[in-house]
C-alpha positions as CSV (number, residue, x, y, z in Angstrom):
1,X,0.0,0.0,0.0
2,X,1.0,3.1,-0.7
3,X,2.5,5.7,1.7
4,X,-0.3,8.5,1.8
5,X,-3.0,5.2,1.7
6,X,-1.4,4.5,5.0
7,X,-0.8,7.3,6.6
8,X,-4.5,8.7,5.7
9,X,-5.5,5.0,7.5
10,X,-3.9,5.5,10.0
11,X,-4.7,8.7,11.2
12,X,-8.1,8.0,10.9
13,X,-8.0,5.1,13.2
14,X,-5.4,7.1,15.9
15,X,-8.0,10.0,15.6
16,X,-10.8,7.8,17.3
17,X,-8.3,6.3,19.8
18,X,-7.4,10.0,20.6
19,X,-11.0,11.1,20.9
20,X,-13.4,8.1,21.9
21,X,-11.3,5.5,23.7
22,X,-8.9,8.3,25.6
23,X,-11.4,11.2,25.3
24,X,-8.8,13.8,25.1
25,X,-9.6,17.6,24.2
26,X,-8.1,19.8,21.8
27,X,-7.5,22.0,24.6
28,X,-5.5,19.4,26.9
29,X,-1.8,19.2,26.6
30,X,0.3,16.1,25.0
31,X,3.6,14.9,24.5
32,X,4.5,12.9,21.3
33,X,8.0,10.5,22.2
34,X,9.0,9.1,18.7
35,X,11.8,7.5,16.8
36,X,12.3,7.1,13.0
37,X,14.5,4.0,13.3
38,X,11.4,2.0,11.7
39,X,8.8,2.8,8.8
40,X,6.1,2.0,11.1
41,X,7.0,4.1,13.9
42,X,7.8,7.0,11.4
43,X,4.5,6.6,9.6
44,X,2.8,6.7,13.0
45,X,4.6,9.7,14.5
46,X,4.0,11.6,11.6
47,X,0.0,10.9,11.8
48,X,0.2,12.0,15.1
49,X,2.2,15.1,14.4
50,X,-1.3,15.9,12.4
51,X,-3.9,15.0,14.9
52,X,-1.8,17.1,17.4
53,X,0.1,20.3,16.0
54,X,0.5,21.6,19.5
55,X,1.9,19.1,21.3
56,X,5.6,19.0,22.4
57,X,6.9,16.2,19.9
58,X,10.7,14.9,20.8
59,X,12.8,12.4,19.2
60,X,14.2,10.4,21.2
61,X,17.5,9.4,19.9
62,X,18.0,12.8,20.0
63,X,16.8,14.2,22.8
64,X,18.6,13.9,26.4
65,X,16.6,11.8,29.1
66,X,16.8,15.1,31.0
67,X,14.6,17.1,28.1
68,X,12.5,14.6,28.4
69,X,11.9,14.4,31.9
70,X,11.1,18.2,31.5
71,X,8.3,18.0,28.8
72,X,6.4,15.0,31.3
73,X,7.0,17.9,34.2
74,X,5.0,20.7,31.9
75,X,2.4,18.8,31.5
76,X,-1.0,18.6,33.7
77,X,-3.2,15.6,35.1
78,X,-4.9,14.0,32.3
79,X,-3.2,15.3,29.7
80,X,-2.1,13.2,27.3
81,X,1.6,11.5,26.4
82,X,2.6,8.8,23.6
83,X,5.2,6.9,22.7
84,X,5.5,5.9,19.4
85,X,8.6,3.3,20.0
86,X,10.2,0.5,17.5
87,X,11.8,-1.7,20.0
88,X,11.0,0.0,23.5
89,X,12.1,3.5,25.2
90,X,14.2,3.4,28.1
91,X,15.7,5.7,30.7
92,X,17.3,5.3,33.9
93,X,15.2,5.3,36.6
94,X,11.8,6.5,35.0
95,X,9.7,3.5,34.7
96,X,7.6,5.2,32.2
97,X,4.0,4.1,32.0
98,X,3.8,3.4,35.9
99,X,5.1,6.9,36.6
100,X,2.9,8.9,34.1
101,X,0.0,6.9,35.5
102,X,0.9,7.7,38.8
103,X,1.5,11.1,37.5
104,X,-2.5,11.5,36.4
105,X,-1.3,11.2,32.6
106,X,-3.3,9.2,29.5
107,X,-0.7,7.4,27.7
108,X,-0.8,5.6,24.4
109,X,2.1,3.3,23.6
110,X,2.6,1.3,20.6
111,X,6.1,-0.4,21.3
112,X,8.7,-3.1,19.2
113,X,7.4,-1.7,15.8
114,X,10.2,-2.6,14.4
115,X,8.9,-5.9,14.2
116,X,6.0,-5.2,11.8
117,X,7.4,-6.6,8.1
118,X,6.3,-3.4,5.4
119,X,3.8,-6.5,4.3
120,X,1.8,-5.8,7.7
121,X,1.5,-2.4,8.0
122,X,-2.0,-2.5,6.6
123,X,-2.4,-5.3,9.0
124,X,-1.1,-3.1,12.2
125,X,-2.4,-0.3,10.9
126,X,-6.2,-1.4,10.9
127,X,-5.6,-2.8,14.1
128,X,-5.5,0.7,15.6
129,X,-9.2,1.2,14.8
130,X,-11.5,1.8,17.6
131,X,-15.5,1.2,17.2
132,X,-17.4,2.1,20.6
133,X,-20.1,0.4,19.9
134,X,-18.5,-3.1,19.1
135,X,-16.2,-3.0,21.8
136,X,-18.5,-1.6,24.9
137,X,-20.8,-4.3,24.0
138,X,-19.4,-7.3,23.0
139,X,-16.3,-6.7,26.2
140,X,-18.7,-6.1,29.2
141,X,-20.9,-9.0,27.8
142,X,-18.1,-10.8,27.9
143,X,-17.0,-10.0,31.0
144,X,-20.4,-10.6,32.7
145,X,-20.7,-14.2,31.1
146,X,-17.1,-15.4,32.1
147,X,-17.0,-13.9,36.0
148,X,-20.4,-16.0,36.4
149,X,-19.2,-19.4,34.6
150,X,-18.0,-22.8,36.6
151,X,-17.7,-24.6,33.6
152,X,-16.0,-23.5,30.1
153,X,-15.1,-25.8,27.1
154,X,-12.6,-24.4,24.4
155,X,-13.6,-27.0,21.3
156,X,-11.0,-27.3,18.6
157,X,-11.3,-29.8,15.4
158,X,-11.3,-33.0,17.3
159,X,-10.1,-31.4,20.6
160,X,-11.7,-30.1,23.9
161,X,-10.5,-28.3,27.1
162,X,-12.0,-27.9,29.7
163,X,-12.5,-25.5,32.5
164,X,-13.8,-27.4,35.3
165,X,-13.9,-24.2,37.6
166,X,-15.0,-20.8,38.3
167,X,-12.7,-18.0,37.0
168,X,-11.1,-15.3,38.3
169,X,-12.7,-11.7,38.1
170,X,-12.4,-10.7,34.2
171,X,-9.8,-7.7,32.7
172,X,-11.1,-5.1,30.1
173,X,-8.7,-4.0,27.3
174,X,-11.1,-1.9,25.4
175,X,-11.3,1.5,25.5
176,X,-13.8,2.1,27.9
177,X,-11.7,3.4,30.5
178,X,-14.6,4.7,33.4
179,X,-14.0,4.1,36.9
180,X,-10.6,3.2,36.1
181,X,-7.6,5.0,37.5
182,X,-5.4,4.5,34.7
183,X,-6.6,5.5,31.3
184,X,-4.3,4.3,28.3
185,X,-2.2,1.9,27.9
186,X,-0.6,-0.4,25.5
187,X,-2.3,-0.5,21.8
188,X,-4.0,-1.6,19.6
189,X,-6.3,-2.5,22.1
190,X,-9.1,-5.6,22.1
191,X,-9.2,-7.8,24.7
192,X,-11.1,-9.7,27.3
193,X,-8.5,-12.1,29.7
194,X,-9.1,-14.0,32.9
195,X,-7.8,-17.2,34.1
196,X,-9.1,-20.3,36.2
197,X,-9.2,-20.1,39.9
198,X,-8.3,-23.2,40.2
199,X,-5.3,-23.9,37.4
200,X,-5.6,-27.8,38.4
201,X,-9.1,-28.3,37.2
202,X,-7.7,-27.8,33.4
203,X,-8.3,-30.6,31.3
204,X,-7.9,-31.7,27.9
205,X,-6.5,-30.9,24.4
206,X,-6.2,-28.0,22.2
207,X,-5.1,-27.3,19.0
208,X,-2.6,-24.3,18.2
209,X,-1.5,-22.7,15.4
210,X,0.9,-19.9,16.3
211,X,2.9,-19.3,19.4
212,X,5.1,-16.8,21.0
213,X,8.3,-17.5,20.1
214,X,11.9,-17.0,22.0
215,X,12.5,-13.7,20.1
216,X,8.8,-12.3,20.9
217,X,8.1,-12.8,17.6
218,X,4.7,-14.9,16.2
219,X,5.4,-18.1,15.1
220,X,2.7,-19.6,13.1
221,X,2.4,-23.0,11.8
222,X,1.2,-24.7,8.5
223,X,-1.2,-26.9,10.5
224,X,-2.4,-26.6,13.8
225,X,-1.1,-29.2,16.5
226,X,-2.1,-30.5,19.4
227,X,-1.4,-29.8,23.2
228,X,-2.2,-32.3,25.5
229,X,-3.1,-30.2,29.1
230,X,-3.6,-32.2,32.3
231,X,-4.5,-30.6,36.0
232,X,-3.3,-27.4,34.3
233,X,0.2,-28.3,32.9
234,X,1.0,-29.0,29.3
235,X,2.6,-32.3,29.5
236,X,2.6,-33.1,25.8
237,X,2.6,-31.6,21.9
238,X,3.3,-34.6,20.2
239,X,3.0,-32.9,16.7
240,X,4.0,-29.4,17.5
241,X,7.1,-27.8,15.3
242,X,10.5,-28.0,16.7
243,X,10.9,-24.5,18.0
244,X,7.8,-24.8,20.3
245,X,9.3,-27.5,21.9
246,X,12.4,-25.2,22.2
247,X,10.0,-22.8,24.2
248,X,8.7,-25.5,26.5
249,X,12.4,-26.9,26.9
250,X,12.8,-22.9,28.2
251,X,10.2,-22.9,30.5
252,X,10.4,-26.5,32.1
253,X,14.2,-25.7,32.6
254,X,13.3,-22.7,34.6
255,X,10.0,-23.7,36.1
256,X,9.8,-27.2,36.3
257,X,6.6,-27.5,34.1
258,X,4.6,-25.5,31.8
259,X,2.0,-24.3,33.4
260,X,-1.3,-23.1,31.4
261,X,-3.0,-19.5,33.4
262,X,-3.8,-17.1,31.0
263,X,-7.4,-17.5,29.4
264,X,-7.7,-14.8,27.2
265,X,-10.7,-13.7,24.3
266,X,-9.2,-11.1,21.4
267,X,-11.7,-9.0,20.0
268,X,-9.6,-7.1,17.6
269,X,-11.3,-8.1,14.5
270,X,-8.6,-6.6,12.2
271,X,-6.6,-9.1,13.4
272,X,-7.3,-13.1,12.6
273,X,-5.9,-16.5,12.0
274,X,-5.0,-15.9,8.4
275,X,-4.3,-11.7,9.2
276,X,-1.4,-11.7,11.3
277,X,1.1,-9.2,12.4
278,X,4.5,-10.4,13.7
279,X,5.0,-9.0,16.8
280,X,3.8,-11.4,19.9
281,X,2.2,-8.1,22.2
282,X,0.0,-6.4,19.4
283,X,-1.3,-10.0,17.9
284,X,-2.6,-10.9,21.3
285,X,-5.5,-8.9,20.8
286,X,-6.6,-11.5,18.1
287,X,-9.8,-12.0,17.6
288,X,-10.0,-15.6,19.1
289,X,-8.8,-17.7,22.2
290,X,-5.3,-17.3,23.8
291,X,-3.6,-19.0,26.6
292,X,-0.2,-18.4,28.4
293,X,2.5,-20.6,29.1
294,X,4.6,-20.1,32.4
295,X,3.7,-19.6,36.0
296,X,3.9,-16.2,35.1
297,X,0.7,-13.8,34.9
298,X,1.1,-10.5,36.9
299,X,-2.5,-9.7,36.9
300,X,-3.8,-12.3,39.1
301,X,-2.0,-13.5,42.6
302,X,-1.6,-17.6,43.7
303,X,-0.7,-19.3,45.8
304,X,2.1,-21.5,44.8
305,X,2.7,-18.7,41.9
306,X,5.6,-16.4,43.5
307,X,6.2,-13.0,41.1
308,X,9.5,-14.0,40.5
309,X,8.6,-16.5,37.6
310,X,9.3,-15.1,34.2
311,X,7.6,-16.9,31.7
312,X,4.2,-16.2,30.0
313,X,4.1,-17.2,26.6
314,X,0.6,-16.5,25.0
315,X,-0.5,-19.2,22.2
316,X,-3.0,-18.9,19.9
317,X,-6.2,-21.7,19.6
318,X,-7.4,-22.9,16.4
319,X,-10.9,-23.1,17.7
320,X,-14.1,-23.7,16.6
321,X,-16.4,-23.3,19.3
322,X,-16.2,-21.6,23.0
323,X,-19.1,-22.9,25.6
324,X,-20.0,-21.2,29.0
325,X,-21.8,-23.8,31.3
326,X,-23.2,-25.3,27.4
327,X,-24.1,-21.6,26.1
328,X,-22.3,-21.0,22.6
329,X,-20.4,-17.6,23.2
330,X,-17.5,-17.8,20.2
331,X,-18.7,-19.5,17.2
332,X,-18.4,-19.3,13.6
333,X,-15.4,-17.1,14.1
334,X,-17.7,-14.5,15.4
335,X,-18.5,-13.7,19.3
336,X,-22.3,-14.6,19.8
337,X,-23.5,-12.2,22.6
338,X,-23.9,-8.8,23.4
339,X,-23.0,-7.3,20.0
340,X,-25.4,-4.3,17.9
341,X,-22.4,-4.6,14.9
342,X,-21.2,-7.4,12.8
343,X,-18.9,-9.2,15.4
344,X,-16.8,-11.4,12.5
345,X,-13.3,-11.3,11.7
346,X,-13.8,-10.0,8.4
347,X,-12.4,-6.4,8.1
């Protein structure tokens, strides 16, 4: 696609993130952080630049941590700041979403862009767009139906696993920020996660076509395979690819076993099985069933599960149906309740 098709995309879609999911004002301040060292992350500062002509915009491989510091200190609670990053900002001592949260600040991020080929911009790019009504109905639906289930069955071809338990209280990821403290976050957003309260009551097989792999990049394979999950731990993928065993080799090395916690629904319907984008962080919003591999998952505290595990690899389920106590939620590669719009993948 051409350059000024893209840009015009995108700032379009960063326009309603801007406006509906964030609701900043013209008259509010904002800080653009940027590099060029990627055609993604210049193609998104410069649609920003547009959106925003009077915010403080800095480079940051040229800029000094310390002029940086400085433009976060001019600005005002609930203004607005963004980084626009292709691998991921850092500065000594400033742990920068935390402290702009903490700070009262709406923050954007859109981090390791560098890892978008030029063949998924499009892909990325689309990603980015944010329709209110779609997500505020389809993610509090969601939500409601999961934090009231004992019973959940994620049916691939020939597979089933099986949730023999009640699930922890349900995470929002889309753009519906009221009542929250922090408003912003990592994008493109699209995302509806939990994870059993009891990770022993886990049963079954799944079938997976693309997984996280050791350089944060997706892998995805040819045909899915299968992963054999007992009392919570994958204990088998007898015809999974060679470099997912590499990752399980990882994580039983460090943790013992490979433990499944993450239960998480993508609504992003820019993004699908066949529409992928390489980096492991923005295709986690896929619109679909992922889980996470490792004892790792920072959102929800266990016993047994100490914060100093490291691993959480999110996989991606080749399903065709997802059942809540027998109700039919995900079918047809379309979520089934609490939707006005087309809920399909097809964008």
């Amino acid at each position: 696609m051409e350059h000024a098709s893209l840009l015009a995309a995108a700032q379009a879609n960063l326009r309603d993130s801007i406006t509906l999911a964030l609701g900043h004002a013209p008259d509010r301040g904002a800080l653009l952080v940027y590099d060029g060292r990627s055609r993604l992350a210049a193609l998104l500062a410069e649609g920003y630049r547009a959106l925003l002509p009077n915010a403080a915009t800095l480079n940051f491989d040229k800029a000094t941590p310390e002029e940086i510091l400085r433009a976060v200190d001019a600005l005002a609670p609930k203004d607005l700041v963004i980084f626009v990053q292709s691998t991921r900002f850092r500065l000594n001592e400033f742990r920068f979403r935390i402290e702009l949260f903490n700070r009262g600040l709406k923050v954007i991020e859109h981090p390791h862009l560098a890892r978008m080929r030029d063949e998924e911009l499009a892909t990325y790019i689309d990603a980015l767009a944010y329709d209110p009504a779609y997500y505020r109905a389809v993610g509090p639906a969601l939500k409601e139906r999961l934090d009231r289930a004992h019973r959940v069955k994620v049916i691939c071809e020939e597979t089933e696993l099986v949730y023999d338990t009640p699930l922890e209280d349900a995470k929002l990821n889309i753009g519906d920020y009221s009542g929250m403290k922090n408003i912003g976050g990592q994008f493109p957003i699209g995302e509806v996660f939990t994870e059993p309260k009891e990770i022993r009551r886990v049963n079954g097989t799944i079938k997976l076509f693309a997984f996280g792999d050791t350089d944060f990049s997706v892998n995805a394979t040819e045909k899915p395979f299968s992963a054999v999950i007992e009392q919570g731990v994958l204990v088998a993928a007898p015809d999974a690819p060679g470099a997912f065993h590499v990752v399980l080799e990882k994580i039983r090395a460090d943790e013992g076993v490979a433990w499944v916690r993450e239960l998480g629904f993508g609504l992003n319907r820019a993004l699908t099985r066949e529409r992928r984008v390489s980096d492991i962080g923005a295709y986690e919003r896929m619109l679909g069933v992922h889980l996470s591999l490792g004892a790792k998952h920072a959102m929800y505290t266990k016993a047994g599960f100490p914060k100093k595990h490291r691993f959480h690899v999110d996989v991606f389920a080749a399903i065709e149906r997802v059942e809540v106590d027998g109700e039919a939620i995900f079918e047809g590669q379309r979520y089934t309740l609490g939707s006005p719009t087309d809920a399909t993948g097809h964008f």
